[in-house]
C-alpha positions, 0 to 999 in steps of 0.5 A: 290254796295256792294255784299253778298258773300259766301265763300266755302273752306276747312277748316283744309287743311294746304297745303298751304304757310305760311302766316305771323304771322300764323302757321301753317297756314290753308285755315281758316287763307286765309279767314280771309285775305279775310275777313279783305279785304273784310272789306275795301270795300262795300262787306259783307262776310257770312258763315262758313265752316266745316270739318263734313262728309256729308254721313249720311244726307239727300239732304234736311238736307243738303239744310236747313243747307247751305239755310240760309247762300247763299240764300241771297248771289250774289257771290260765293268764292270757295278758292281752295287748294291742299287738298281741295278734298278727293278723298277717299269720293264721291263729294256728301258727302263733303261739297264745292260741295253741297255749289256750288250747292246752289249758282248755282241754284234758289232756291224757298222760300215763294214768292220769288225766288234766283238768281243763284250766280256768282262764283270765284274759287281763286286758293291758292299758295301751300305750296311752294307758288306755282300755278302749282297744278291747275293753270300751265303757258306754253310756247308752244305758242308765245302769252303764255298759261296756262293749268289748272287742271280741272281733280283735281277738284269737278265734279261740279266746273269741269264741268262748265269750259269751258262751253261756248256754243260757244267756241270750242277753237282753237289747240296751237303748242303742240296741247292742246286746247285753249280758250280765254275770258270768257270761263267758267261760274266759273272764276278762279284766282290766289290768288295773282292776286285777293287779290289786286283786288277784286272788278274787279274780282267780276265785272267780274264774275257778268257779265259773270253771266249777260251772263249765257246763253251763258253757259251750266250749270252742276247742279249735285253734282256727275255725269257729 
């Protein structure tokens, strides 16, 4: 059965690789891509993005102006690339945090009431098509690992990774922890690998969200 998906990504961020046909190619032309994916199966895509500064508006503007678009949405992609976080402005006046916000929580209108969406951070290869910025393989261990770079994240895509309840991990040879399965209520994959396989990474995401409470979930936009 087919989804409402809401896209969140930043739209002007050019550190990514070329795509054919575009340049300079943006995360906007990445959506695009989905898009024309997306066309191809029963999913429907919804919603926009913007560059605009949030720090003058208010919660509640905020809520009205992104309510419409993810209300009616199960599935949430956030395309994370390389610039996608200005770490000069606060987590609360940008826009990708408060449109996780939204799809995480259930929110209330008339008589009815939303379900908290599922989320799918789709990592973005760089401009030298690589992963490592986020997504960093390792061979510390015989069975492989790979370390991703949570700290370079939205506090609220940050914090609901790795928060399973009842994962505390086991130490790898270099000492890092290790997680296995579905450890994280936000699934994280590489572009590449999602792209040839959209409906499978949905699937999965619906059923860690068929699941979510066996997660600890973050519901705020700046702090921990």
């Amino acid at each position: 059965m087919g989804k409402n998906i809401f896209v969140s990504y930043k739209y002007a961020d050019d550190s990514v690789q070329h795509l054919f046909g575009c340049w300079p190619t943006t995360v906007r032309h990445y959506v695009d891509e989905l898009i024309n994916r997306l066309d191809q199966t029963d999913h429907v895509y919804r919603g926009e993005g913007t560059d605009e500064d949030l720090s003058y508006l208010s919660d509640d503007a905020i809520y009205e102006r992104l309510k419409d678009k993810i209300y009616n949405t199960s599935v949430t992609i956030v395309l994370i690339s390389p610039k996608m976080k200005l770490n000069h402005r606060r987590d609360k006046s940008q826009w990708i945090p408060w449109e996780v916000y939204y799809s995480i929580r259930e929110i209330t209108r008339g008589n009815r009431t939303s379900h908290r969406n599922s989320i799918i951070a789709v990592v973005l290869p760089d401009i030298n098509g690589c992963y490592n910025y986020m997504i960093e393989e390792q061979n510390c261990c015989n069975s492989g690992c790979r370390l991703i770079h949570t700290d370079k994240l939205f506090n609220i895509l940050r914090y609901n990774m790795f928060n399973k309840k009842t994962d505390s991990g086991e130490k790898c040879a270099s000492g890092s922890i290790i997680y296995y399965g579905f450890s994280s209520y936000i699934h994280m994959v590489k572009w590449c690998d999602f792209i040839d396989n959209i409906n499978f990474h949905i699937a999965l995401s619906e059923n860690i969200k068929d699941n979510i409470d066996n997660y600890d979930l973050h519901l705020s936009v700046n702090s921990k």
